[in-house]
C-alpha positions in Angstrom: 159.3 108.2 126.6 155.6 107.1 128.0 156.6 105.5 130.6 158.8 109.1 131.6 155.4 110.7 131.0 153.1 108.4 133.0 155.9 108.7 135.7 155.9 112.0 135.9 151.7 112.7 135.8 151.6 110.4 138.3 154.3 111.9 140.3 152.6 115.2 139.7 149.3 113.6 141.1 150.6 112.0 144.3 152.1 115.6 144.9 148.7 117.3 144.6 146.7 114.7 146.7 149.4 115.4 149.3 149.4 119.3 149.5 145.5 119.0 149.5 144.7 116.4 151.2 141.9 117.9 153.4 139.8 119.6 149.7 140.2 116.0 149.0 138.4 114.6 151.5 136.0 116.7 152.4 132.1 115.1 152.2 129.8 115.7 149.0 126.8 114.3 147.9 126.3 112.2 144.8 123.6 111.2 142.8 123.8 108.6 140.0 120.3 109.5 139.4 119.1 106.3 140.9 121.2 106.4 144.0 122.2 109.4 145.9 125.1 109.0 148.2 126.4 111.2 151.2 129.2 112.0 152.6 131.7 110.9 149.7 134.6 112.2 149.2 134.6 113.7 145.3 137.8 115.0 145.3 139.4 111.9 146.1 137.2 109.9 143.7 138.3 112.4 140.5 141.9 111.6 141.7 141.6 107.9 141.8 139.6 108.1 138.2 142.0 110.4 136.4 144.6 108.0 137.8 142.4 104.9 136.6 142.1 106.6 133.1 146.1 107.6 132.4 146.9 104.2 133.4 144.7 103.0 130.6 145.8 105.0 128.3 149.7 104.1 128.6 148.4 100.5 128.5 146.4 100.9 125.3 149.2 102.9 123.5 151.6 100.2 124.3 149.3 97.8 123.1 149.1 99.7 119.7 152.5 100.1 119.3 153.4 96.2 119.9 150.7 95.8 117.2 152.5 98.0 115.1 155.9 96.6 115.3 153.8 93.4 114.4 152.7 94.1 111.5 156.1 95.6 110.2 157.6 91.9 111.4 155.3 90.4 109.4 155.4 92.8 106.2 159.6 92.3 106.3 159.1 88.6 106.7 157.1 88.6 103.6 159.3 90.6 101.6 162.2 88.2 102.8 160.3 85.4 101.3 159.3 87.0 98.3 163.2 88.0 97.7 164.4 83.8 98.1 161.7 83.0 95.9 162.9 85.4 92.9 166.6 84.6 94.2 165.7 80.9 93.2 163.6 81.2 89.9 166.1 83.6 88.9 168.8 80.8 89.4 166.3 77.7 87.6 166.0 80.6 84.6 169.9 80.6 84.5 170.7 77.1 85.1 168.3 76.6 82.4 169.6 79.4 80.0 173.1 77.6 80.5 171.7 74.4 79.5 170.8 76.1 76.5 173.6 77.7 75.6 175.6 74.5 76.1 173.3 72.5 73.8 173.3 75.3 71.1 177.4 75.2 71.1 177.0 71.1 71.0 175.4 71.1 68.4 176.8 73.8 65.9 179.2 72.0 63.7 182.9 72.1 64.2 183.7 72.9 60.6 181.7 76.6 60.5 185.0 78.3 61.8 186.3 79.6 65.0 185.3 83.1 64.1 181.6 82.2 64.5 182.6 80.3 67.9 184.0 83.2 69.0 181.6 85.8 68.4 179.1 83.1 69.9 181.2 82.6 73.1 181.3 86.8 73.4 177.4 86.6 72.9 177.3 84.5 75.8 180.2 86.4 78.0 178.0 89.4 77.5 174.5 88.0 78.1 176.3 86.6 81.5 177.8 89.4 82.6 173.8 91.3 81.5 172.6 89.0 83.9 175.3 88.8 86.8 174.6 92.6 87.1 170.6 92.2 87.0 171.3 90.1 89.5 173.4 92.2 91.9 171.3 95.4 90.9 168.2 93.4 92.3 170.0 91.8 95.2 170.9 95.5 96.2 167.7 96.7 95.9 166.2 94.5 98.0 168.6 94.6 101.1 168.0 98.4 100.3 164.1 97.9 101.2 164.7 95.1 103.5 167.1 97.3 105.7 
């Protein structure tokens, strides 16, 4: 879309310096205060300036926006990180709650009834089924953010 812009204002431009080409030219005198020149033509130096000064200003918004898109490459490469280090301490913390489980069940003795195993084993079914859905619910929510 700035590039239609700067197309078209300089389009615009080239078609005013052509239909008044002799205003353009025509002789002034300037003074820079320290230096007074004769026979320049203003006209034509306001043309090449205003030129000068859209051309710098396409540049220097292009610059910002590259900037930008920069700084939203680095802010979603962050959050990616940040998301694979809680994907992996969330998987130690069950790997280790596992371990625990398994050592618990070792070592509850085989005589103290199957009723008590299974109400146990339906503790754990529901603790890993509480944290399978944390897990998907925070796996969502950060492709949600992530895009």
């Amino acid at each position: 879309m700035r590039t239609v812009v700067l197309i078209v204002v300089l389009v615009l431009l080239a078609l005013f310096a052509l239909l008044n080409t002799n205003a353009l030219m025509f002789p002034h005198t300037i003074s820079l205060g320290f230096v007074t020149y004769t026979g320049v033509p203003m006209g034509l130096v306001l043309l090449i300036l205003g030129t000068l000064l859209a051309l710098i200003f396409y540049f220097w918004a292009g610059l910002s926006g590259l900037r930008a898109q920069a700084d939203s490459a680095r802010l979603l490469r962050d959050i990616e990180q940040l998301r694979v280090t809680l994907d992996s301490k969330e998987g130690s913390r069950f790997a280790q709650l596992q371990t625990h489980i398994d050592e618990r069940l070792n070592a509850l003795p085989a005589a103290s009834g199957s009723s008590e195993l299974s109400t146990v084993n339906a503790r754990i079914d529901a603790l890993q089924r509480d944290v399978n859905l944390q897990l998907a619910q925070l796996d969502d929510y950060l492709k949600g953010k992530l895009g």
